[in-house]
VEXDREN-2710 file (C-alpha; in Angstrom, 1 decimal):
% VEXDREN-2710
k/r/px/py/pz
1/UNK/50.4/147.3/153.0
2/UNK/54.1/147.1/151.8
3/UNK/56.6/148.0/154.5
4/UNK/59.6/147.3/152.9
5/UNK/62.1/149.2/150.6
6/UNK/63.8/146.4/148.3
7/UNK/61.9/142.9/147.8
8/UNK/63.2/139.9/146.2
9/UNK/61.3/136.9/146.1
10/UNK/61.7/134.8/142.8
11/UNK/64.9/132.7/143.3
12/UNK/64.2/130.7/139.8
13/UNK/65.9/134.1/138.4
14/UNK/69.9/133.3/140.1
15/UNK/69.9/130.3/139.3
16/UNK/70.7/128.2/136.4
17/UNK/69.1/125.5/135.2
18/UNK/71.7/123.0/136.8
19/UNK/70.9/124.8/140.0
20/UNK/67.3/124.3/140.4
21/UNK/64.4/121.6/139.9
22/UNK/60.7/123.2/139.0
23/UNK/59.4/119.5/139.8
24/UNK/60.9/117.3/142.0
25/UNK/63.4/117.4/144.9
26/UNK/67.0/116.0/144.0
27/UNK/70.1/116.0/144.8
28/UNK/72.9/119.0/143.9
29/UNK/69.7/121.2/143.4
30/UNK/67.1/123.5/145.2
31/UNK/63.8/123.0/144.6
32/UNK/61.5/126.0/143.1
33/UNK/58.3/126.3/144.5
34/UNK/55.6/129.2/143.3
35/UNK/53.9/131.0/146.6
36/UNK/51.0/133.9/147.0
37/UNK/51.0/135.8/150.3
38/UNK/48.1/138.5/150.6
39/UNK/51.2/140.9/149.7
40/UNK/53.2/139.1/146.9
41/UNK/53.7/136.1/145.2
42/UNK/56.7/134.9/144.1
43/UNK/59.2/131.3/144.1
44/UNK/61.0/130.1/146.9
45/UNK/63.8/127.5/147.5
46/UNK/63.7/124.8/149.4
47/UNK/66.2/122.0/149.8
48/UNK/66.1/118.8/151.8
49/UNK/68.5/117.7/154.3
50/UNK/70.2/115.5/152.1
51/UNK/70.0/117.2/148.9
52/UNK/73.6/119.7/148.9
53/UNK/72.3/122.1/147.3
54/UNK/74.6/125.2/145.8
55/UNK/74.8/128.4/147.0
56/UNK/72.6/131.2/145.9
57/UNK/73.8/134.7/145.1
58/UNK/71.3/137.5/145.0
59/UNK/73.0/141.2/144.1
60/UNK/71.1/143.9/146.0
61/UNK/71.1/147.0/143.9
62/UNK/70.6/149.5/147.0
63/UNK/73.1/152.2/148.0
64/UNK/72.8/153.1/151.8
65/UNK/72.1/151.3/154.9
66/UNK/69.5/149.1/155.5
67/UNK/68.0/146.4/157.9
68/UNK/68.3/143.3/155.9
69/UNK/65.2/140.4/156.6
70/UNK/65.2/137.2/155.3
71/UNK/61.8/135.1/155.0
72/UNK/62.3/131.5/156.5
73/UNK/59.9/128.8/155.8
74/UNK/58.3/128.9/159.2
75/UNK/57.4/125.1/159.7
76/UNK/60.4/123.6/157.6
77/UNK/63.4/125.2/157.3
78/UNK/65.7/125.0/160.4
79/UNK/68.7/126.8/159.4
80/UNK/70.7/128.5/156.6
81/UNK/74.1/130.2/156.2
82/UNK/73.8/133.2/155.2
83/UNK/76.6/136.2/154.2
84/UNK/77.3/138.8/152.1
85/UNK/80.2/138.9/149.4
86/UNK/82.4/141.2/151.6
87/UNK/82.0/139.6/154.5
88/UNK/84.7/137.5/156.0
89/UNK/82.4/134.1/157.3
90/UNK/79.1/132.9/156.7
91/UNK/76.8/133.7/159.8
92/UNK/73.6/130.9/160.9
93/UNK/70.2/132.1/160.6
94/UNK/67.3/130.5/161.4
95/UNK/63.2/131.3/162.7
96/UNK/62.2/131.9/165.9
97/UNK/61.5/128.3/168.3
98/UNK/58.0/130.0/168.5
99/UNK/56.2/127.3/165.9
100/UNK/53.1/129.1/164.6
101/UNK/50.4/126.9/163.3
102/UNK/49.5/128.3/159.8
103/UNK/52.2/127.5/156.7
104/UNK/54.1/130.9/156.8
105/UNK/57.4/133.1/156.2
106/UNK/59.0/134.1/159.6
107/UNK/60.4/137.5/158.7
108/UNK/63.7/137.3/160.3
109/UNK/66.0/140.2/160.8
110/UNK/69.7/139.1/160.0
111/UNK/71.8/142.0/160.5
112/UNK/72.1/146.4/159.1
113/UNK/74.2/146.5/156.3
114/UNK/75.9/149.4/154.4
115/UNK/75.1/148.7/150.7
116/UNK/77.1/149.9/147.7
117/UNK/74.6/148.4/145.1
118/UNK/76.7/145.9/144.0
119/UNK/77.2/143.4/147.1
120/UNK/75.8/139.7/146.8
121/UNK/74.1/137.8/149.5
122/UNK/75.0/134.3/149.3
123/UNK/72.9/131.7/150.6
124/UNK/74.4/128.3/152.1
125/UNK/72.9/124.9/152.6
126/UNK/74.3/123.6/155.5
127/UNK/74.8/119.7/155.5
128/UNK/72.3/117.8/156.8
129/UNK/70.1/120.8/157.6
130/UNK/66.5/121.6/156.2
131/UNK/66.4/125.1/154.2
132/UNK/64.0/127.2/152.6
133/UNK/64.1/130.5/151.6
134/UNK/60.9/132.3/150.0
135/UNK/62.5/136.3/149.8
136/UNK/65.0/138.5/150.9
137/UNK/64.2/142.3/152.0
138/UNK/65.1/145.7/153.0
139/UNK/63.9/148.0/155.4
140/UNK/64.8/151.4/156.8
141/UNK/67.0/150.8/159.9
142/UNK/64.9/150.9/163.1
143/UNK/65.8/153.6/165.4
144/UNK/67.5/152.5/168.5
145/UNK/67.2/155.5/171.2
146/UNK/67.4/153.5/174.8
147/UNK/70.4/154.5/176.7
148/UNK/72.6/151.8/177.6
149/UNK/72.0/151.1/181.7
150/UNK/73.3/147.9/182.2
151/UNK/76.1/145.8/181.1
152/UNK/75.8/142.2/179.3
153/UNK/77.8/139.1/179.4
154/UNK/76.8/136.2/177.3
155/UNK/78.4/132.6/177.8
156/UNK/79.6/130.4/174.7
157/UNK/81.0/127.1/176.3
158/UNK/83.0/126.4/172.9
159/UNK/81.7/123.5/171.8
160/UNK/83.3/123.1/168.0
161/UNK/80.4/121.6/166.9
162/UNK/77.1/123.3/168.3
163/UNK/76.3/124.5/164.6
164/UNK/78.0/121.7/162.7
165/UNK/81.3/121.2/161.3
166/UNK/83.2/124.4/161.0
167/UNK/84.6/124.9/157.3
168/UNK/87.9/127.1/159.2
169/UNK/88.9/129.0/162.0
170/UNK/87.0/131.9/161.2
171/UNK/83.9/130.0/160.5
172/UNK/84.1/128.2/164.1
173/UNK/84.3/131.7/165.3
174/UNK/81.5/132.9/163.4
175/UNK/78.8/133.4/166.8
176/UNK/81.3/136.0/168.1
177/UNK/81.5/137.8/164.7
178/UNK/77.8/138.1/164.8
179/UNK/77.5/138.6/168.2
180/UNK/79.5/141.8/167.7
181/UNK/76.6/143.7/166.2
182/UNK/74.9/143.3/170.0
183/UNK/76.4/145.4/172.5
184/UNK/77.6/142.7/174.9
185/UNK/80.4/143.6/177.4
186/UNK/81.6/140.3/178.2
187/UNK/81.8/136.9/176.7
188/UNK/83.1/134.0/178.2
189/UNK/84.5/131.6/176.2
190/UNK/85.0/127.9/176.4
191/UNK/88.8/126.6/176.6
192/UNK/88.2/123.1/178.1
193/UNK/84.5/121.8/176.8
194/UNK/85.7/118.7/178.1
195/UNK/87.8/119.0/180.6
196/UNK/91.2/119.3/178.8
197/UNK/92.1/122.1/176.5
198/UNK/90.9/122.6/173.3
199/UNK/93.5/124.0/171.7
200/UNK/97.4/123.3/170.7
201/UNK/98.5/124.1/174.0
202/UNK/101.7/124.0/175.3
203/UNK/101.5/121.7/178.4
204/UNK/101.6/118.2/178.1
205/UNK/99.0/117.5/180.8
206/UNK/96.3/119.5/179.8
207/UNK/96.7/117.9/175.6
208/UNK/93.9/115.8/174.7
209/UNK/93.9/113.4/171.5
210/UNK/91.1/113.5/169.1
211/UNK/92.5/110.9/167.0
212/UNK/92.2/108.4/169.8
213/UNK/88.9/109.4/170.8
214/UNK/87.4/109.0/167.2
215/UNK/88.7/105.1/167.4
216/UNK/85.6/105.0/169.9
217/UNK/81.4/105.4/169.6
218/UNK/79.9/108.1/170.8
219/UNK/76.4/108.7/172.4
220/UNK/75.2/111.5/169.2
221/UNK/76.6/112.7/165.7
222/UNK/77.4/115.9/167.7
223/UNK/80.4/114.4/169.7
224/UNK/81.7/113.0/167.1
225/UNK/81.5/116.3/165.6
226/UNK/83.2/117.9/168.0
227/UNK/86.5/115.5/168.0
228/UNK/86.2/115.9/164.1
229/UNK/87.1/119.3/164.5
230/UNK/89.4/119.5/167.2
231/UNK/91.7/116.7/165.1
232/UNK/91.3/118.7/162.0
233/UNK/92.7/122.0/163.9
234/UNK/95.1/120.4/166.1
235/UNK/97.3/119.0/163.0
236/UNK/97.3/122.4/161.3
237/UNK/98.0/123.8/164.5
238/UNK/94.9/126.3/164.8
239/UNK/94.2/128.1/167.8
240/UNK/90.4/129.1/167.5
241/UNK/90.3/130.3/171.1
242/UNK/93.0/133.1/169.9
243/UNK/91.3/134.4/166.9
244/UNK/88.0/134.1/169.0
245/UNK/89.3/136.3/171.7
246/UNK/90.8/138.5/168.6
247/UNK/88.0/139.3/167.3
248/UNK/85.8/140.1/170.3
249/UNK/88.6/142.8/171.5
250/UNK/88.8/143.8/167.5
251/UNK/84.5/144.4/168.4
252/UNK/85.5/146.2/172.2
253/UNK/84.5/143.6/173.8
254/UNK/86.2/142.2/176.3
255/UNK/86.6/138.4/176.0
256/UNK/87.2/135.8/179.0
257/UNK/88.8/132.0/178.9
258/UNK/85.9/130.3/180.8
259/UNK/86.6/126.6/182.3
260/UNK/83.9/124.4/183.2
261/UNK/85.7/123.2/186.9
262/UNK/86.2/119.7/186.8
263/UNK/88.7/117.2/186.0
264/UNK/87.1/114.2/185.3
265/UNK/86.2/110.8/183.4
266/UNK/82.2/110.6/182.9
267/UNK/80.7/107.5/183.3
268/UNK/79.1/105.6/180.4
269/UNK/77.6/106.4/177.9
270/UNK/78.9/110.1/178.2
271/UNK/82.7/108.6/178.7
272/UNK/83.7/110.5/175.3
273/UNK/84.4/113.6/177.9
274/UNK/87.1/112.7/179.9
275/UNK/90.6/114.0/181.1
276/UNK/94.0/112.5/181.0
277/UNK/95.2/113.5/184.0
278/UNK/92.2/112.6/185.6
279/UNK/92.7/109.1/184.4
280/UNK/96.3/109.5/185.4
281/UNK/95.8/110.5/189.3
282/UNK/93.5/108.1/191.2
283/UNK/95.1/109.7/194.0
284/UNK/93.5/113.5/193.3
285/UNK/90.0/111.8/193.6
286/UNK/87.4/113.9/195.5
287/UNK/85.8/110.9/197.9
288/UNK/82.4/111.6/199.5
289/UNK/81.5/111.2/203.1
290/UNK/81.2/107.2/203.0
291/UNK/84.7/106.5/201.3
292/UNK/83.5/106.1/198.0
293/UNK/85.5/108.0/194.8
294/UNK/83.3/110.2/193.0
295/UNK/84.4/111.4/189.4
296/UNK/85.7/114.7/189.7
297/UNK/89.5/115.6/191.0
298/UNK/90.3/117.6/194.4
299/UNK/90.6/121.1/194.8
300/UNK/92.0/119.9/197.9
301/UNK/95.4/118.8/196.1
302/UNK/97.7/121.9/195.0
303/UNK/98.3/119.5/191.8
304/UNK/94.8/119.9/190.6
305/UNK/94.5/123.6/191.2
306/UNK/97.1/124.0/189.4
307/UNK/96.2/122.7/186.1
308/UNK/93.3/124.9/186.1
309/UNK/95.8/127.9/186.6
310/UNK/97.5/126.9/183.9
311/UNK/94.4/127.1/181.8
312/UNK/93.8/130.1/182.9
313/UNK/96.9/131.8/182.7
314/UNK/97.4/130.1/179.0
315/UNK/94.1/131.8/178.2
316/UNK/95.2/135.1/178.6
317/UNK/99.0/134.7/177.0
318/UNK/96.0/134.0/174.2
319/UNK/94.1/137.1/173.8
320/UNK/91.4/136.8/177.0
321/UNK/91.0/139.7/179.2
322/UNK/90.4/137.9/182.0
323/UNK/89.4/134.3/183.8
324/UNK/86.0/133.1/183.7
325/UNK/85.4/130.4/186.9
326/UNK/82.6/128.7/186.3
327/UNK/81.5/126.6/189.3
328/UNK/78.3/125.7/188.5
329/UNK/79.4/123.1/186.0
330/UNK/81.6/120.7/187.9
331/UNK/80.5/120.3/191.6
332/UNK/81.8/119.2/193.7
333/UNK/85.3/120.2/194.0
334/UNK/86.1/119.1/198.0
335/UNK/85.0/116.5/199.2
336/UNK/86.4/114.0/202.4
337/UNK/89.9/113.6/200.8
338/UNK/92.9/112.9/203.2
339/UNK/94.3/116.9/203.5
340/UNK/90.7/117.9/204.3
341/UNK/90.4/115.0/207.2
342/UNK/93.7/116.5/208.7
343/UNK/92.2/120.1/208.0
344/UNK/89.5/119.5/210.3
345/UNK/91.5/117.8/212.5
346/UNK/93.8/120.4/213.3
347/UNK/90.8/122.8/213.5
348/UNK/88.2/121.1/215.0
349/UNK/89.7/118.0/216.7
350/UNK/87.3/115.6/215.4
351/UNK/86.3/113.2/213.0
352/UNK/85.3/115.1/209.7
353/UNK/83.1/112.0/208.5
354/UNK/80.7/112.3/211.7
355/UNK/79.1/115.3/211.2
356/UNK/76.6/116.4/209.0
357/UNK/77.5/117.3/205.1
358/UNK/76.0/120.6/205.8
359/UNK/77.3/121.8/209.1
360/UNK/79.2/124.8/209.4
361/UNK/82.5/123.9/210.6
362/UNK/82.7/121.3/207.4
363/UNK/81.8/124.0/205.3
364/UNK/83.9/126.2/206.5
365/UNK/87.3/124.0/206.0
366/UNK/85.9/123.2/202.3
367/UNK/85.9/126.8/202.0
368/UNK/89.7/127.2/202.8
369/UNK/90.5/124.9/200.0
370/UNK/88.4/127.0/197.6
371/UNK/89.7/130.3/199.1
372/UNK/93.2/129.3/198.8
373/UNK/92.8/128.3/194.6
374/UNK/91.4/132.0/194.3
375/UNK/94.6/133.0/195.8
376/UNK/96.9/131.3/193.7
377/UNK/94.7/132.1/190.7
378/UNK/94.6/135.5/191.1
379/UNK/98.2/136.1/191.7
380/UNK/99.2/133.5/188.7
381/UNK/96.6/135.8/186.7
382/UNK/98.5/139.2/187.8
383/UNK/101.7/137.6/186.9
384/UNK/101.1/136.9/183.3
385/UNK/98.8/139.7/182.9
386/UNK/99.2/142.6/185.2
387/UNK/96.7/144.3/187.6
388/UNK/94.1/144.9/184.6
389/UNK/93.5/140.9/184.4
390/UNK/89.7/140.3/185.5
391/UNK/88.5/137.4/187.1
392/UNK/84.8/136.4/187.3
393/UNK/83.2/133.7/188.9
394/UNK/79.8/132.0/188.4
395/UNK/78.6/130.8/191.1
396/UNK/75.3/128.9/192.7
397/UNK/72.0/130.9/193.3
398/UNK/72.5/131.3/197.7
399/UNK/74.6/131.7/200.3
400/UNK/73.7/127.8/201.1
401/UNK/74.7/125.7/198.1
402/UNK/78.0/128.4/197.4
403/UNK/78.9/127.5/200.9
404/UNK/78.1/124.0/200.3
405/UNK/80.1/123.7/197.2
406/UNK/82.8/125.8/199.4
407/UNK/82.6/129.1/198.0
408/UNK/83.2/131.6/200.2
409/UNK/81.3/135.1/198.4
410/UNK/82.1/136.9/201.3
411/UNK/85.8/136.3/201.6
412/UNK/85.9/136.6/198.0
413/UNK/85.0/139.7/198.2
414/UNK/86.7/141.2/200.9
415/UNK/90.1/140.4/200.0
416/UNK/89.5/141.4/196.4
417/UNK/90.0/137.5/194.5
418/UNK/87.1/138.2/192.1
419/UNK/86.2/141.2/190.3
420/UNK/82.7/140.2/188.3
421/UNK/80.3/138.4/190.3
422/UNK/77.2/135.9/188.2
423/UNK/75.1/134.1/190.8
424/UNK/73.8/131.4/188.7
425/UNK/69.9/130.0/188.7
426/UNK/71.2/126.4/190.4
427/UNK/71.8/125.0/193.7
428/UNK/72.4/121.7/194.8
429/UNK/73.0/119.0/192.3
430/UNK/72.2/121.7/189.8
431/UNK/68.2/122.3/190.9
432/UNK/66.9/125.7/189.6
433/UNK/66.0/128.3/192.0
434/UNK/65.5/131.7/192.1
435/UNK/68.6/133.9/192.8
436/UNK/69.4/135.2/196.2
437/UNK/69.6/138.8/195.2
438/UNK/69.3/140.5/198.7
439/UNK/72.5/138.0/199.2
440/UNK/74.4/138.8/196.7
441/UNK/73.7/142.1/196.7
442/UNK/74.4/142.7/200.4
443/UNK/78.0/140.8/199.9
444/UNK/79.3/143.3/196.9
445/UNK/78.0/146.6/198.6
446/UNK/80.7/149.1/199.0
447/UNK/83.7/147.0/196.8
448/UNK/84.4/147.0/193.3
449/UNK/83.1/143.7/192.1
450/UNK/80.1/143.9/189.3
451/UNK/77.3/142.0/189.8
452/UNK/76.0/140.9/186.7
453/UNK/73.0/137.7/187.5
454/UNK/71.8/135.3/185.1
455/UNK/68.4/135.8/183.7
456/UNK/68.5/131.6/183.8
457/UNK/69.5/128.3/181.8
458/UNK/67.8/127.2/178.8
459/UNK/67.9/123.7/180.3
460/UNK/65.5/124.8/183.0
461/UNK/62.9/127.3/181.5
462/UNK/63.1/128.3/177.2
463/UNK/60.3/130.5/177.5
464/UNK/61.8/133.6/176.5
465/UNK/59.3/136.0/178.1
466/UNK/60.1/134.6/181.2
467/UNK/64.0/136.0/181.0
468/UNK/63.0/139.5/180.8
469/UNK/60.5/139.1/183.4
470/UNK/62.9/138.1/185.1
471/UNK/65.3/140.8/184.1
472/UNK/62.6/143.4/185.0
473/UNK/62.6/142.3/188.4
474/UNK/66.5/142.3/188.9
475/UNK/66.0/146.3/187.7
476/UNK/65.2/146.6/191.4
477/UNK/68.4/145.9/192.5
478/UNK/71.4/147.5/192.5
479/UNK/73.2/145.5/190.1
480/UNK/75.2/146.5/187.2
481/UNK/74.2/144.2/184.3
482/UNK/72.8/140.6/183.6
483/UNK/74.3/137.2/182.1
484/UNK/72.9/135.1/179.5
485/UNK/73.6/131.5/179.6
486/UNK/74.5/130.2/175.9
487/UNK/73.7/133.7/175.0
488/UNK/76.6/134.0/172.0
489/UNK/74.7/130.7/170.8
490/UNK/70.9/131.7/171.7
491/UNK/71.3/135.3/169.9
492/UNK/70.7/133.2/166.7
493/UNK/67.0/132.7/167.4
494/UNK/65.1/135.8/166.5
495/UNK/63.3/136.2/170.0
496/UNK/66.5/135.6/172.0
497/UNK/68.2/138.0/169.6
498/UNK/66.0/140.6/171.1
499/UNK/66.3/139.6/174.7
500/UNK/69.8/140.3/174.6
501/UNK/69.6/143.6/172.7
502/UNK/66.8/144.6/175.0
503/UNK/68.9/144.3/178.4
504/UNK/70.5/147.3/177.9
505/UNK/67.9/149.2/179.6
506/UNK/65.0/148.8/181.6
507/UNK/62.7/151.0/179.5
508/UNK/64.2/148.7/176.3
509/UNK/63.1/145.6/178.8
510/UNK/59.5/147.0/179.1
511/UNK/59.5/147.3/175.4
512/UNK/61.1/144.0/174.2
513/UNK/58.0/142.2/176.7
514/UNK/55.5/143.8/174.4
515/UNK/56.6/142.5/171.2
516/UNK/56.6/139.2/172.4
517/UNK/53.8/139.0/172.9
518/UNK/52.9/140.3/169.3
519/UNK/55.7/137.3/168.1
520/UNK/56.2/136.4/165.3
521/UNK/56.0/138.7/162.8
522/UNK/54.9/136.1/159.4
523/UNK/53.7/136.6/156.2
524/UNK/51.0/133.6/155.8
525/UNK/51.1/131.8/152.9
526/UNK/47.9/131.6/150.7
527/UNK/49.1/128.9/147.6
528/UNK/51.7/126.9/147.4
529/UNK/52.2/125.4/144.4
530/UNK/49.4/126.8/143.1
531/UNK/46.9/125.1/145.6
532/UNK/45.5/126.6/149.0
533/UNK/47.7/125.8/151.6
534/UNK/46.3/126.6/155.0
535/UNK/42.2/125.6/154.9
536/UNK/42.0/122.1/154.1
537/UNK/45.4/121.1/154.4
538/UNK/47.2/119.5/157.4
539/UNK/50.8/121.0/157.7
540/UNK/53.7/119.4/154.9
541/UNK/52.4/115.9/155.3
542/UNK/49.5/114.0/155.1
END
């Protein structure tokens, strides 16, 4: 039954004959391959990670908006870049992470798009990366009548690299152009990925150099990546955390420079991510309870909690609208240093070292340390930025490992030092756990802060039914939105794509489960290449 308004699905007719291959794969070309679904047959393109292909340009002759699907190759094609002609940056697109077992299209929706009947959509090959296309399609846009309950904040740590080598500025800030079309709240954006800023900023202690780091090896191609295009923006002098935070204000939303809170030097074969002034300052070490060093620097020194300020503060002169601490990546931050052993001292009398890491009073002194960097942070913040300047912390999933890790919700609260709350799904030495919501809940009841909990991390649990499970259940709570770790990133698979449209209410939760489990929606391929291609064959490969 067709359920679509405008089909294309013969690719052999945009390009020319230097552009395409009817036979074999080869390099500079895509590859045309005939198909039959039970609805339509028609020639798809398919190019192999090596082969470079050229773009494609397909004019779509509609006037009026429309939902705009592409049909991916199910069990081959990973990714594609895909725009249209007026569009500023080419957007990633790729199936859903749900692998059926039958040769199929994944119908995946892209985007709603005002046509004018003469705008192109222009496919990309990325390098490296598996594409095939078999049609492109238009649909009446789907009504979206759920009221918006809840507010949404997605994470994007910043990693220049996490979908290849960006071609500019704009196309490293591409997730946040399509993220846009979701109606996220938040996003915190990375500023230090590894520890130092990555961008040209202004003070000498927090500058890394690329062009030293790619003198070394590094553990994967993506690292490498990374410093690739760092050095390429740092001599023209870009500033992609600007224009990032730019364009998310440009789309109302409200965009934060998130740090990942450590200063440190990782041990091989991970010591590509290090910090200067880590190496530089021995002396700032955190040291556990048996006088070893360990790899992060001390909260307890003013030196260190300063350079984060700085971050932070240099983050808003660049566009963000606020501070995004995010604790749960970089534990610990006090340790047994010297000013905490004369802390507890002058409290306590005693010997720091001879009670238990978890007792209260040595909690409660790593606390201070902690307490007193919100301090300074938020007055540095309202100095450069005025009272409007938010500041968010994530933070551990109880009252136990915050405490632990010496932060102090409660005080927090009370003397008004964060303004959005996101208990995280990690305790100690980052386990997953359930979030403490009757904690939580009860320490942000009757102030101002927003609590807004993660669903969950992706390096824990990718089953995407369980996140708005999860959501559903937060619904009970008094809470006034969710977080989505990676979320900017994530959106790009269709079913996360959906999560995140679907937290904007429960009844839109309730709905969003439901078509899950209906996922995905595939047409199934009958020939390919003129032969049967799901009875009597075993996937691409024999």
């Amino acid at each position: 039954m067709k359920d679509w308004e405008w089909l294309f699905c013969d690719f052999s007719t945009v390009l020319t004959e230097h552009e395409k291959s009817t036979t074999d794969s080869r390099k500079g070309v895509w590859q045309i391959v005939d198909y039959q679904t039970d609805d339509f047959s028609g020639k798809l393109i398919l190019a192999q990670p090596t082969s470079d292909a050229p773009d494609v340009r397909v004019r779509i002759p509609l006037k009026g908006t429309y939902d705009i699907y592409l049909g991916l190759f199910q069990n081959f094609c990973d990714r594609v870049k895909v725009k249209f002609s007026t569009d500023s940056v080419f957007e990633r697109v790729k199936h859903s992470s749900k692998v059926i077992r039958q040769q199929a299209f994944e119908e995946v929706y892209w985007k709603t798009e005002a046509l004018d009947g003469e705008k192109e959509l222009i496919i990309r090959q990325e390098q490296g990366i598996r594409a095939s296309v078999g049609y492109i399609m238009a649909k009446k846009p789907q009504q979206k009548n759920n009221k918006k309950e809840y507010l949404i904040h997605l994470t994007d740590d910043g990693f220049p690299s996490n979908y290849g080598i960006p071609e500019d500025v704009d196309d490293a800030c591409w997730n946040i152009i399509a993220c846009s079309r979701l109606s996220v709240d938040y996003v915190s954006r990375g500023i230090n990925p590894t520890s130092m800023a990555d961008y040209p900023t202004r003070h000498a202690s927090l500058r890394r150099n690329p062009e030293k780091l790619l003198k070394t090896e590094f553990p994967a191609p993506i690292y490498r990546q990374c410093y690739e295009a760092l050095a390429k923006f740092f001599k023209e002098n870009k500033n992609v955390p600007e224009r990032y935070f730019k364009i998310a204000k440009n789309a109302g939303i409200k965009p934060l420079a998130y740090c990942r809170m450590a200063m440190y030097h990782a041990n091989p074969p991970w010591d590509c991510f290090r910090s200067d002034f880590y190496d530089e300052h021995p002396e700032f070490r955190c040291i556990d309870i048996d006088g070893m060093p360990v790899n992060r620097l001390s909260f307890a020194y003013p030196e260190v909690r300063h350079e984060f300020i700085k971050l932070f503060t240099e983050g808003i002169e660049m566009g963000a609208t606020g501070a995004s601490n995010c604790f749960v990546r970089g534990f610990p931050f006090v340790c047994y240093e010297e000013p905490v052993k004369k802390r507890f001292k002058e409290i306590y009398g005693q010997d720091i070292t001879k009670f238990p890491e978890t007792d209260q009073k040595v909690e409660n002194v790593r606390c201070e340390f902690m307490t007193q960097y919100m301090r300074e942070l938020k007055d540095a913040l309202k100095k450069v930025g005025g009272n409007d300047v938010l500041n968010m912390a994530i933070v551990h999933a109880n009252e136990d490992a915050c405490s632990y890790y010496g932060l102090d919700i409660k005080t927090w609260v009370k003397e008004g030092l964060v303004d959005i709350l996101c208990p995280y799904t990690w305790t100690f030495e980052g386990r997953p756990e359930e979030i403490d919501m009757d904690f939580f809940v009860e320490a942000v009841k009757g102030s101002n802060v927003k609590l807004l909990p993660f669903l969950g991390s992706m390096y824990n649990d990718n089953n995407p039914l369980n996140f708005l499970q999860r959501a559903l259940v937060m619904t009970k709570y008094p809470i006034d939105g969710f977080s989505f770790w990676d979320g900017v990133d994530h959106r790009v698979d269709p079913m996360f794509h959906m999560i995140i449209e679907a937290l904007v209410s429960k009844q839109s939760i309730k709905e969003a489960i439901d078509k899950l489990h209906n996922w995905p929606e595939c047409r199934v391929l009958v020939t390919l290449q003129g032969t049967k291609i799901n009875k009597h064959n075993y996937g691409l490969s024999m």
